[in-house]
Biopython code that builds the backbone (N, CA, C, O; Angstrom):
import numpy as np
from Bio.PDB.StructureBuilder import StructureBuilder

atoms = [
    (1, "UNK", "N", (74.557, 99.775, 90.181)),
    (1, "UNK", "CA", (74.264, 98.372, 90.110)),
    (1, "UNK", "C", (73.322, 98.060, 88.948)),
    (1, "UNK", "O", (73.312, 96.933, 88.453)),
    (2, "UNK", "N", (72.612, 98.938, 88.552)),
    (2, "UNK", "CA", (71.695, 98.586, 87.530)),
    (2, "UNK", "C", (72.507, 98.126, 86.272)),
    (2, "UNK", "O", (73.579, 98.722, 86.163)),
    (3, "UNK", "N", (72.236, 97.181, 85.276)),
    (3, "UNK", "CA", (72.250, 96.906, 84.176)),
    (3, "UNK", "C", (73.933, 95.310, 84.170)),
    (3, "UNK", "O", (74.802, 94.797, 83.466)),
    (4, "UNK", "N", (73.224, 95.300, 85.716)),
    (4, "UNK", "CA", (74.402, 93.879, 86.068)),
    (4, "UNK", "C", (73.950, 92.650, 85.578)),
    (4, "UNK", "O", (73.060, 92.115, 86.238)),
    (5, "UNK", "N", (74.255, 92.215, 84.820)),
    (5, "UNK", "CA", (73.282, 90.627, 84.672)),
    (5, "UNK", "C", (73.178, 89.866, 85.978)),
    (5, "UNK", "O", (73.557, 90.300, 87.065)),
    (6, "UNK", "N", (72.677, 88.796, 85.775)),
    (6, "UNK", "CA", (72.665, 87.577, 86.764)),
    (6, "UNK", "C", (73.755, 87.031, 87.101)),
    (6, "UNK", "O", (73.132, 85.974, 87.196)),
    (7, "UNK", "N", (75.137, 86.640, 87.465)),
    (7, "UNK", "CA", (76.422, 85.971, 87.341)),
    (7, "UNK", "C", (76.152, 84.415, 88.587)),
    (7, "UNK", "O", (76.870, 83.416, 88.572)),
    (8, "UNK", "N", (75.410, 84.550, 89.178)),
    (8, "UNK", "CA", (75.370, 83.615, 89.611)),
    (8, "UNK", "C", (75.891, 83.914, 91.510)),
    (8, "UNK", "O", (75.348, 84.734, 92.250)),
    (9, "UNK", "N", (76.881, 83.118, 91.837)),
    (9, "UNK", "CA", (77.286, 83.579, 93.179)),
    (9, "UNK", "C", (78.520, 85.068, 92.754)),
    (9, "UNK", "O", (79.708, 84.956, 93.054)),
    (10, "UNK", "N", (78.212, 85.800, 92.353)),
    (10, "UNK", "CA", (78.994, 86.956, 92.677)),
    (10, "UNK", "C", (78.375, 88.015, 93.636)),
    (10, "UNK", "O", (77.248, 88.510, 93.618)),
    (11, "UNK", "N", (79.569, 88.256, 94.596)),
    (11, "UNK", "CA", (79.457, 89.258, 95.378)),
    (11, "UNK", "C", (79.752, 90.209, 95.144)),
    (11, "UNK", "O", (80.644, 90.149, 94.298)),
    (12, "UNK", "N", (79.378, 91.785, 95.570)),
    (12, "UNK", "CA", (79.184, 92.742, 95.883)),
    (12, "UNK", "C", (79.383, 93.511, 97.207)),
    (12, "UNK", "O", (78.444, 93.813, 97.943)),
    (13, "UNK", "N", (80.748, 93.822, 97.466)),
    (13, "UNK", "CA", (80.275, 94.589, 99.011)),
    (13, "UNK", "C", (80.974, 96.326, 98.818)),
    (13, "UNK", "O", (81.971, 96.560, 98.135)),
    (14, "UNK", "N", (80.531, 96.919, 99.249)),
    (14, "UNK", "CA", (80.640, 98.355, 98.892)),
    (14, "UNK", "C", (81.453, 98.716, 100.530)),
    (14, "UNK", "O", (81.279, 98.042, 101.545)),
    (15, "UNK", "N", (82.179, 99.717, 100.438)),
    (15, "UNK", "CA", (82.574, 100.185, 102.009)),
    (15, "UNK", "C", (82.246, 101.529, 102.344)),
    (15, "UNK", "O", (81.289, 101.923, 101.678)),
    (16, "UNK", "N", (82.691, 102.358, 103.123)),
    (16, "UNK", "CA", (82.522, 103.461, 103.250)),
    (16, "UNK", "C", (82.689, 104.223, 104.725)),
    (16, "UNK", "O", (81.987, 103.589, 105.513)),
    (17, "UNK", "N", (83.306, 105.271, 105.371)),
    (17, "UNK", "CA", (83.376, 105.721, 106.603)),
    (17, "UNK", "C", (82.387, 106.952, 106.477)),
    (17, "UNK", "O", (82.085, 107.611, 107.473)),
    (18, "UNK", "N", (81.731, 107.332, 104.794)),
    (18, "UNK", "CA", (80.647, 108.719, 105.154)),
    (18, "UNK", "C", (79.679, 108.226, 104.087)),
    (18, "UNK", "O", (79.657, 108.395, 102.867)),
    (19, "UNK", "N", (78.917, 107.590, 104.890)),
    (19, "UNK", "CA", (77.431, 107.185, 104.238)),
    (19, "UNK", "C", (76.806, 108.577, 103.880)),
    (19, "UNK", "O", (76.361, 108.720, 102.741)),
    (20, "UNK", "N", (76.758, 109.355, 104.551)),
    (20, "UNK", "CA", (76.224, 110.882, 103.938)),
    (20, "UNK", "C", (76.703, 111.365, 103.169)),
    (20, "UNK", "O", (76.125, 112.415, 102.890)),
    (21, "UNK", "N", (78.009, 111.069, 102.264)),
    (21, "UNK", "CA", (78.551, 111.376, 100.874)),
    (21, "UNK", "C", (78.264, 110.418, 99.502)),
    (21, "UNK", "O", (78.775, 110.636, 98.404)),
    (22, "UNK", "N", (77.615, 109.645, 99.717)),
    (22, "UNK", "CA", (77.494, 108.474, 98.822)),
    (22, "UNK", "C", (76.365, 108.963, 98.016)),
    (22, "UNK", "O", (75.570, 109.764, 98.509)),
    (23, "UNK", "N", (76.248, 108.567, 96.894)),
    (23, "UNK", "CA", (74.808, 109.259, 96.086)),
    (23, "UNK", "C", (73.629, 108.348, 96.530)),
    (23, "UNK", "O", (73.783, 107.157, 96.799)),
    (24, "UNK", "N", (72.792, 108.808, 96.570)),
    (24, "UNK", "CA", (71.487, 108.518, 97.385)),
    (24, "UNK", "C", (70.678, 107.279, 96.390)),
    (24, "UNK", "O", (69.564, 106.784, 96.562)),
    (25, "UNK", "N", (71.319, 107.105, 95.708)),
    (25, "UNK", "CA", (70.661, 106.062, 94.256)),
    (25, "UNK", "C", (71.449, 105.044, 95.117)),
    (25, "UNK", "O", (70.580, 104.172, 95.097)),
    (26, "UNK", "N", (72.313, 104.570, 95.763)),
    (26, "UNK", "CA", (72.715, 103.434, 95.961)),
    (26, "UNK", "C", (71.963, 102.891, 97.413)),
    (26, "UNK", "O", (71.755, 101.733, 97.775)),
    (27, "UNK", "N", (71.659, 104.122, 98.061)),
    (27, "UNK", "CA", (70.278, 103.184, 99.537)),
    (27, "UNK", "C", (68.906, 102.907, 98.795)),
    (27, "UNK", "O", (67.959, 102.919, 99.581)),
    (28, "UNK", "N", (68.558, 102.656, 97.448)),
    (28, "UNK", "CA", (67.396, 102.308, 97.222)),
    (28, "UNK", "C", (67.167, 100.886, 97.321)),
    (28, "UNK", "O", (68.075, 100.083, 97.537)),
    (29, "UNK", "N", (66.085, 100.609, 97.179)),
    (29, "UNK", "CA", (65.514, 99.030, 97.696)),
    (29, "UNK", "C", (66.175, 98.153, 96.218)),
    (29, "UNK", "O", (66.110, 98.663, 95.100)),
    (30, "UNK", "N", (66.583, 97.252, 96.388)),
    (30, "UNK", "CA", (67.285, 96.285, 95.609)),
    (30, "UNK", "C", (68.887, 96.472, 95.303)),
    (30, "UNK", "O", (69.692, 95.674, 94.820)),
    (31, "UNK", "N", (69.051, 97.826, 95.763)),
    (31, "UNK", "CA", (70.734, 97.758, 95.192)),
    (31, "UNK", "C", (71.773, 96.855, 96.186)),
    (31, "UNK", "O", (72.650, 96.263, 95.557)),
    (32, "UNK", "N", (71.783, 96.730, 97.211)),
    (32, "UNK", "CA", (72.385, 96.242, 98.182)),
    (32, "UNK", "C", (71.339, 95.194, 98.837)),
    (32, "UNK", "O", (70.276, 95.698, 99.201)),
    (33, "UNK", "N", (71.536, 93.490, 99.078)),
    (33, "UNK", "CA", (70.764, 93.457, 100.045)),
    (33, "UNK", "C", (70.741, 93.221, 101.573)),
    (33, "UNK", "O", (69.782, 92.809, 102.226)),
    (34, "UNK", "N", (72.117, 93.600, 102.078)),
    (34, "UNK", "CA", (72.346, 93.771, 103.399)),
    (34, "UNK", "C", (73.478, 95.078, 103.063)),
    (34, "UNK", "O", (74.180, 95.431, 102.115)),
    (35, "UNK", "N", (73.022, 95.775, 105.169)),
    (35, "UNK", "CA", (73.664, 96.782, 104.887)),
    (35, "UNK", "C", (74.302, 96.969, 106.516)),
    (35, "UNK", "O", (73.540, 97.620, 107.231)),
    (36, "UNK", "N", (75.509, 96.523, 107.162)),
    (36, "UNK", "CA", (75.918, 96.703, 108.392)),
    (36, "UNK", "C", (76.228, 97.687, 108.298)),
    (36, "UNK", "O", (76.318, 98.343, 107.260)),
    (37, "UNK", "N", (76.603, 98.196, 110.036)),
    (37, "UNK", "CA", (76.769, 98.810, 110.081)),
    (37, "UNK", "C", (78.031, 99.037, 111.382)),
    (37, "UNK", "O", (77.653, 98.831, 112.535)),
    (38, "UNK", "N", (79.254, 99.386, 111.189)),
    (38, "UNK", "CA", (80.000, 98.946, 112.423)),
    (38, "UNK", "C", (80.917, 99.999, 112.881)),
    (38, "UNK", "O", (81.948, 100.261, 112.261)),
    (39, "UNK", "N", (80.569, 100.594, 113.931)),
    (39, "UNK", "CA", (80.838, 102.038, 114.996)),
    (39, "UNK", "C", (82.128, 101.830, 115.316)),
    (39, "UNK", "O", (82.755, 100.771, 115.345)),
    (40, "UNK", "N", (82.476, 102.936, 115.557)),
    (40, "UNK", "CA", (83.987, 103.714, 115.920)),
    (40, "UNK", "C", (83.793, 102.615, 117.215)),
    (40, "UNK", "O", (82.822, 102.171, 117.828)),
    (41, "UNK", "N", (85.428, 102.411, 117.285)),
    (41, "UNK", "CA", (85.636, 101.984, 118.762)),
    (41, "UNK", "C", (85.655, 103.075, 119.815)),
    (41, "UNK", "O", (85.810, 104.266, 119.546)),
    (42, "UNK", "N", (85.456, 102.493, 121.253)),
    (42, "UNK", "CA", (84.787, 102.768, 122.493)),
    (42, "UNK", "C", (86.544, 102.789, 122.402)),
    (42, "UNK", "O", (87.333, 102.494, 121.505)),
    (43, "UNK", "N", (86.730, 103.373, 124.037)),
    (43, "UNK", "CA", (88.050, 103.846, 124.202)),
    (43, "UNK", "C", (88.897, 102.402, 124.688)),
    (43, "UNK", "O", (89.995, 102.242, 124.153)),
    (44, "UNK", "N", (88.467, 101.423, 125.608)),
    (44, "UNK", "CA", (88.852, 100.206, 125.788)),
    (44, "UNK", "C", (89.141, 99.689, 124.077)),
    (44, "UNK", "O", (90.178, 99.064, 123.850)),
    (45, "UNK", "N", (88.454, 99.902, 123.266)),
    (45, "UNK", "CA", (89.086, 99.324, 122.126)),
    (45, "UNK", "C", (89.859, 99.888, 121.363)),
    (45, "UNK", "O", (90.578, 99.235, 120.607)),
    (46, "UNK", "N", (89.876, 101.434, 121.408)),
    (46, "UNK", "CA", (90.860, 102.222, 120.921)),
    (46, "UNK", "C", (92.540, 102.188, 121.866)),
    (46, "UNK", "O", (93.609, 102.732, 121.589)),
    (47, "UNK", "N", (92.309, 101.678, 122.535)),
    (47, "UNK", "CA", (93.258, 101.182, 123.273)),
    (47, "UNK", "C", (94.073, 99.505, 123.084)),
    (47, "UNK", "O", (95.286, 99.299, 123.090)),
    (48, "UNK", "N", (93.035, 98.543, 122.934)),
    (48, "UNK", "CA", (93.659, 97.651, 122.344)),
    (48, "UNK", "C", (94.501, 97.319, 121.020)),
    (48, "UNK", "O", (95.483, 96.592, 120.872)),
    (49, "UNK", "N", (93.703, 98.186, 120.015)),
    (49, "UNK", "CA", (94.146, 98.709, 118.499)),
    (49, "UNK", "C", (95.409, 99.500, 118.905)),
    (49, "UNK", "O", (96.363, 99.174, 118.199)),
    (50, "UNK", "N", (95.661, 100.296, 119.685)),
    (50, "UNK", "CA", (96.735, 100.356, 120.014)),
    (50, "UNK", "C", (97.892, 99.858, 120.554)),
    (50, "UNK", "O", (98.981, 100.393, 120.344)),
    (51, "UNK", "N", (97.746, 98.854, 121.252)),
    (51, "UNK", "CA", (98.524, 97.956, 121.489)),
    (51, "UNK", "C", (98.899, 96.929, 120.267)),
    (51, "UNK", "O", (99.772, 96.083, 120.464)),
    (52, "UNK", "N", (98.334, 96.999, 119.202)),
    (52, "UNK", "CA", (98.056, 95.912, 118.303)),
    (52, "UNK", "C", (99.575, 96.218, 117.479)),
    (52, "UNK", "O", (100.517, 95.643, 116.935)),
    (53, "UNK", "N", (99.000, 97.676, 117.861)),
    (53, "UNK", "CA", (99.946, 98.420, 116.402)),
    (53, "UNK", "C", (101.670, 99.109, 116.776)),
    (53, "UNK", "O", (102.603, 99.647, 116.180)),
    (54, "UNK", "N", (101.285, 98.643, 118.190)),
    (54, "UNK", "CA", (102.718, 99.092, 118.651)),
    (54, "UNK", "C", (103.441, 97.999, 119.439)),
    (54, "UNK", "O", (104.425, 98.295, 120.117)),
    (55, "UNK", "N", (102.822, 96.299, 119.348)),
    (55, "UNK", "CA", (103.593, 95.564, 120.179)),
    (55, "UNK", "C", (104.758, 95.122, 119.437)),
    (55, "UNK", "O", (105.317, 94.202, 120.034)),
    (56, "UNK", "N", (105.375, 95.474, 118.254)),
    (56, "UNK", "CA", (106.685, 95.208, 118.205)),
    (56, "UNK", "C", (107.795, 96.411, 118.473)),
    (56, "UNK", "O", (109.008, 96.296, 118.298)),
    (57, "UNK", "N", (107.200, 97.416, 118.870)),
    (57, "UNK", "CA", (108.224, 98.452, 119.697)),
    (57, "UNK", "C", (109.039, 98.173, 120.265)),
    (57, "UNK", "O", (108.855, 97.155, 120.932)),
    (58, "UNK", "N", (110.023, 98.651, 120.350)),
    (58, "UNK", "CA", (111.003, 98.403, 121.518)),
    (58, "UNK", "C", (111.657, 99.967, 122.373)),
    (58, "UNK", "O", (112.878, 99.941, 122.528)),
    (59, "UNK", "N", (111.371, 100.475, 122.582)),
    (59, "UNK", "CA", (110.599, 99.822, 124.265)),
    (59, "UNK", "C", (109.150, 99.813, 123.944)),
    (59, "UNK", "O", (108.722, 100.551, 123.056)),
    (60, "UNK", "N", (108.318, 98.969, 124.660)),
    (60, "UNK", "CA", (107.158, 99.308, 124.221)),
    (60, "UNK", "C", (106.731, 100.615, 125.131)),
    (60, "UNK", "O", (107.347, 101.047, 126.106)),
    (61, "UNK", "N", (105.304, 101.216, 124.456)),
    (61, "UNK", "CA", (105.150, 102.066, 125.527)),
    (61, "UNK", "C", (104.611, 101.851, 126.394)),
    (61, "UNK", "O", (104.292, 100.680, 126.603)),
    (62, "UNK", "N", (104.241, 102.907, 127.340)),
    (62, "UNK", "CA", (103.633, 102.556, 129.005)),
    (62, "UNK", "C", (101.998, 102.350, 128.886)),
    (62, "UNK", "O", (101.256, 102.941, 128.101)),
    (63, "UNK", "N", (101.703, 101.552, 129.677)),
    (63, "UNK", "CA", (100.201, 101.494, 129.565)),
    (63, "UNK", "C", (99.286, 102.949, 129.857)),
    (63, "UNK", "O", (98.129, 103.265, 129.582)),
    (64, "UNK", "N", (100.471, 103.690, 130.589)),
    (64, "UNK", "CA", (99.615, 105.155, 130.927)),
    (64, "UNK", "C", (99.441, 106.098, 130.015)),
    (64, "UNK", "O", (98.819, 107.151, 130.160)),
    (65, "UNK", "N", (100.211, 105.566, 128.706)),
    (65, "UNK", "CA", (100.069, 106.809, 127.721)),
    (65, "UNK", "C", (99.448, 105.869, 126.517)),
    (65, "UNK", "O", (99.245, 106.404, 125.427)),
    (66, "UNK", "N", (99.124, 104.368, 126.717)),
    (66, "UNK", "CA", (98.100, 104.147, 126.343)),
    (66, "UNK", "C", (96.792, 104.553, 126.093)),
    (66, "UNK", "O", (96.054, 104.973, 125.202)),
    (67, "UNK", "N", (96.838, 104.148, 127.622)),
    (67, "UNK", "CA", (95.055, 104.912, 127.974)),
    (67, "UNK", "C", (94.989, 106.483, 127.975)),
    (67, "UNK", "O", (93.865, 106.981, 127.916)),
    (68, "UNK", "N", (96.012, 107.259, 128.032)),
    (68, "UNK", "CA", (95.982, 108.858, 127.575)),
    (68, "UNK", "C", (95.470, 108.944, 126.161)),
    (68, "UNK", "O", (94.428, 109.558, 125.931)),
    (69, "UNK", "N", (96.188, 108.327, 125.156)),
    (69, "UNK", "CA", (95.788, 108.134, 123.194)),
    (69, "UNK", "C", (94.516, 107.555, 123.632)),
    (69, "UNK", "O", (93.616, 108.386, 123.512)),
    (70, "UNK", "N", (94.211, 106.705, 123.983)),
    (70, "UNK", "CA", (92.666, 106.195, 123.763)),
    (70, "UNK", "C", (92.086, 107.304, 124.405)),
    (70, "UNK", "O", (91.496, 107.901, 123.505)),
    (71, "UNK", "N", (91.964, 107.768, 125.216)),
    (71, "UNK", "CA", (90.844, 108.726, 125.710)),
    (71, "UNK", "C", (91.135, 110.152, 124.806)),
    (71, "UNK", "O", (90.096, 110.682, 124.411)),
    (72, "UNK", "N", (92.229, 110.750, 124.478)),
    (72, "UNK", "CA", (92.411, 111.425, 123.204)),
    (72, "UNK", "C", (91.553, 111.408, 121.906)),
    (72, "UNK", "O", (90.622, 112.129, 121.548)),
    (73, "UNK", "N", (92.173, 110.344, 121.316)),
    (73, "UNK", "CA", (91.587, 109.937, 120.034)),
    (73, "UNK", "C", (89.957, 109.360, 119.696)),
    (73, "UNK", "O", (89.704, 108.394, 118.976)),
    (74, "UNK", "N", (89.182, 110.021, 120.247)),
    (74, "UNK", "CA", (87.571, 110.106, 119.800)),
    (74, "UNK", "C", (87.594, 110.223, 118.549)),
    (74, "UNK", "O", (88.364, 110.840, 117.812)),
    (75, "UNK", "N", (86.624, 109.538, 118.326)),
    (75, "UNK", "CA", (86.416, 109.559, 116.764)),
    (75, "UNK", "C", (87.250, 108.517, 115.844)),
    (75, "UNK", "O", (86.919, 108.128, 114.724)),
    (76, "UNK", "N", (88.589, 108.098, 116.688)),
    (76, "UNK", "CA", (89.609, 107.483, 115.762)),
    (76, "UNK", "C", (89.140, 106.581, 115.281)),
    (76, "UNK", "O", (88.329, 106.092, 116.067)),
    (77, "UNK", "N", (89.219, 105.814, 113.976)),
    (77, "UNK", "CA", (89.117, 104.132, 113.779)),
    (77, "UNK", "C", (90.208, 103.622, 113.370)),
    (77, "UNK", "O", (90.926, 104.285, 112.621)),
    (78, "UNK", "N", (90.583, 102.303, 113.782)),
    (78, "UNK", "CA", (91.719, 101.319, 113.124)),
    (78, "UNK", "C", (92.128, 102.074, 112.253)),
    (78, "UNK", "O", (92.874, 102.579, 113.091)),
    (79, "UNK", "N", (92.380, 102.711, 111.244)),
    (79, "UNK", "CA", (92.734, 103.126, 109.860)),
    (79, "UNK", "C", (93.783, 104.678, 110.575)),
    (79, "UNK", "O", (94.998, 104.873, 110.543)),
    (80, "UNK", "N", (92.960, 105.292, 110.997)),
    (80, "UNK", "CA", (93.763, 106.513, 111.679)),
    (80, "UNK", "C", (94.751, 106.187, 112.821)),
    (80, "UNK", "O", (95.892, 106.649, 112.822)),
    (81, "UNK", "N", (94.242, 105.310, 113.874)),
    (81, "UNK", "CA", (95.356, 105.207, 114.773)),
    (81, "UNK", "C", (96.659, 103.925, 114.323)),
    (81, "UNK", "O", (97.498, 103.569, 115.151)),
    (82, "UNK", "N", (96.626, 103.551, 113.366)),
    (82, "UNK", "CA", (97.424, 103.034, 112.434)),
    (82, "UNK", "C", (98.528, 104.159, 111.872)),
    (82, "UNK", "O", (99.705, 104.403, 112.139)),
    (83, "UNK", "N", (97.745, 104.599, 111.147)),
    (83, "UNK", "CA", (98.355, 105.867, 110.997)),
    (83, "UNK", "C", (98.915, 106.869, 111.767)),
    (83, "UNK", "O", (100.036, 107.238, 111.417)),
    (84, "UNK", "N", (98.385, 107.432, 112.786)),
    (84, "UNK", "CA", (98.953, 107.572, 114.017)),
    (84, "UNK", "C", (100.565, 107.106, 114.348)),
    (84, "UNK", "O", (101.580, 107.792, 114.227)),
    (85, "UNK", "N", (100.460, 106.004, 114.706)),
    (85, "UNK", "CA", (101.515, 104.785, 115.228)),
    (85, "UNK", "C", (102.123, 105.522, 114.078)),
    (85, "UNK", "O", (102.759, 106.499, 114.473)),
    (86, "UNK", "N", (102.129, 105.356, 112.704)),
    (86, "UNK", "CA", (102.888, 105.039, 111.945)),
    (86, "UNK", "C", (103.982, 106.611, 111.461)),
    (86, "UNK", "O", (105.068, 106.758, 110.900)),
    (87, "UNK", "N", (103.061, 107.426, 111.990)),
    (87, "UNK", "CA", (103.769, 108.696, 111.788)),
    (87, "UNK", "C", (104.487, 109.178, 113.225)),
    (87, "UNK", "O", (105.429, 109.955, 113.070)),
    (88, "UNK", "N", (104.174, 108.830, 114.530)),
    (88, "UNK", "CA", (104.800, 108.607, 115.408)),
    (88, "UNK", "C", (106.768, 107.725, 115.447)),
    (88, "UNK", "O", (107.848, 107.905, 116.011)),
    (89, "UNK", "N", (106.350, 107.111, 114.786)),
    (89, "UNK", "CA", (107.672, 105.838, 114.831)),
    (89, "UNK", "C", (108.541, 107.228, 113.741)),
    (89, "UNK", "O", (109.538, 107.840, 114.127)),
    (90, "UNK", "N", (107.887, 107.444, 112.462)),
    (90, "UNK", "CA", (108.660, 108.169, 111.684)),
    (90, "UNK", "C", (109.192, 109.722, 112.007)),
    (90, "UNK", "O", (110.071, 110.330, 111.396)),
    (91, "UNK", "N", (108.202, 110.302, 113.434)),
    (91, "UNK", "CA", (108.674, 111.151, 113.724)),
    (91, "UNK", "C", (109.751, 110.724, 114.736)),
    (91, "UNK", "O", (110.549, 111.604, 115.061)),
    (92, "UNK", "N", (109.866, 109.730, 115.180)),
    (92, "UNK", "CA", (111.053, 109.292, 116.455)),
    (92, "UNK", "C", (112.110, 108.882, 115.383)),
    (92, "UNK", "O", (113.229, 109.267, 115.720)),
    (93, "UNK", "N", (112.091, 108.225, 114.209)),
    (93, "UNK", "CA", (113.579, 107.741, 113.744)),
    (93, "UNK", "C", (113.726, 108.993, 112.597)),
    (93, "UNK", "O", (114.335, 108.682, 111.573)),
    (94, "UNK", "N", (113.184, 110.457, 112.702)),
    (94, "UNK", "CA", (113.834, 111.670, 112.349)),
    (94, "UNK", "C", (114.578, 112.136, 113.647)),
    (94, "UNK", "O", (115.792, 112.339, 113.629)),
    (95, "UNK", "N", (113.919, 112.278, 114.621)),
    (95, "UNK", "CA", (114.634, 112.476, 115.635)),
    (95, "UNK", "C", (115.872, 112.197, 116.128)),
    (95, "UNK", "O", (116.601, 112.965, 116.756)),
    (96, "UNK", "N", (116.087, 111.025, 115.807)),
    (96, "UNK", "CA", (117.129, 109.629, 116.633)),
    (96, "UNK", "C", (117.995, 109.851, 115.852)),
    (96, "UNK", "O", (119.120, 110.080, 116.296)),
    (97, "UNK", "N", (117.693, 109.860, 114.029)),
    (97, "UNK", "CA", (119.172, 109.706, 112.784)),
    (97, "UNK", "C", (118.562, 111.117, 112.334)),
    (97, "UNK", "O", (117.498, 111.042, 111.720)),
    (98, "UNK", "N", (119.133, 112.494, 112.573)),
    (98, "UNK", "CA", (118.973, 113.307, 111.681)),
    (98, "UNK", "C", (119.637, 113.117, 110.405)),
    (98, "UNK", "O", (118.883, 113.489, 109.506)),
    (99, "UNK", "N", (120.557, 112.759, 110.040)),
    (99, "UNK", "CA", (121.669, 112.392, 109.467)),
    (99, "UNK", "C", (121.018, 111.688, 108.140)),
    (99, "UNK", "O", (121.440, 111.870, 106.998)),
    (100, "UNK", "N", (119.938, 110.871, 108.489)),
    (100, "UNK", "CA", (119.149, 109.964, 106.878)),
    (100, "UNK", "C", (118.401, 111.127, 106.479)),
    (100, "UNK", "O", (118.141, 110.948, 105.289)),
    (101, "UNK", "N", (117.964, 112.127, 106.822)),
    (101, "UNK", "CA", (117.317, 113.139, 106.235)),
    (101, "UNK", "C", (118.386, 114.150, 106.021)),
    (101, "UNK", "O", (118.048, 114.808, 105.037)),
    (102, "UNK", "N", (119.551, 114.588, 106.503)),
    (102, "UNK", "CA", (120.376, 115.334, 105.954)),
    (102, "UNK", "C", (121.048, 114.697, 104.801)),
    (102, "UNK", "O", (121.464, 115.510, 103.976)),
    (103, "UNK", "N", (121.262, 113.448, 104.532)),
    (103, "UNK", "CA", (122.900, 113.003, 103.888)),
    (103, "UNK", "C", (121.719, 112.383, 102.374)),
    (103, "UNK", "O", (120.511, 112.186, 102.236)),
    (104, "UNK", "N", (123.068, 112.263, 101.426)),
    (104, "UNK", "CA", (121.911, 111.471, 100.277)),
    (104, "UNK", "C", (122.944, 110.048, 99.993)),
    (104, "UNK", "O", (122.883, 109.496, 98.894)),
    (105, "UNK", "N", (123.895, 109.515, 101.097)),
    (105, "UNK", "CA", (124.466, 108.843, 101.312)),
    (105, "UNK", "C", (123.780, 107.869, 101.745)),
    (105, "UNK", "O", (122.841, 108.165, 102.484)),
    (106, "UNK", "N", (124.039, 106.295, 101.407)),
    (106, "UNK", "CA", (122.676, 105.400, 101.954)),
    (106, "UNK", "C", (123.555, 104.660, 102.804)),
    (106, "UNK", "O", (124.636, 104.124, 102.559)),
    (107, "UNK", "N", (122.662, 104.760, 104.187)),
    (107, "UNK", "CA", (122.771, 104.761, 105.566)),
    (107, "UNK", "C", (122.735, 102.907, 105.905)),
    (107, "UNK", "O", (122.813, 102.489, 107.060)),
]
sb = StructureBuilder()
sb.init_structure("model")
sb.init_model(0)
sb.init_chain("A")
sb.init_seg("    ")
for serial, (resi, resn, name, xyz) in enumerate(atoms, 1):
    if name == "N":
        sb.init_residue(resn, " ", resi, " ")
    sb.init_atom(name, np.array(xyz, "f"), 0.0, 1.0, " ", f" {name:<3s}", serial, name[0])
structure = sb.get_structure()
């Protein structure tokens, strides 16, 4: 941040999931002047994020293997169980059409 002029209303917001990898010059006093901070979801919310990301399924899934992935996935945030979902669906339509991964014929 050093050697920024003045611009007037310009913002600045920085992100990050490992504050302990960031170089230590950027928590000094003036570089940032707010700094949230916002925690992994609790399993009730790792559960809703899941529903988020799978309500156009068809079938959808069961609420029991809902709450199985949420109590699983500790640690997960939005970004991974996204991902999740998303490699899930791609491992079911390898499953379903072997045939788009065998053929170089467009399906």
């Amino acid at each position: 941040m050093d050697g920024i002029d003045n611009r007037g209303e310009t913002v600045v917001i920085g992100a990050t999931n490992r504050p302990d990898s960031t170089d230590p010059a950027l928590w000094r006093p003036g570089c940032f002047d707010r700094e949230l901070l916002f925690n992994l979801p609790n399993k009730e919310a790792r559960k809703e994020i899941f529903k988020i990301h799978t309500r156009d399924w068809i079938p959808k899934p069961p609420d029991m293997l809902l709450d199985e992935l949420a109590e699983k996935c500790i640690g997960y945030c939005n970004a991974d169980i996204k991902s999740l979902c998303a490699e899930a669906a791609l491992c079911t339509l390898r499953r379903r059409y072997p045939q788009i991964y065998a053929s170089r014929e467009k399906l």
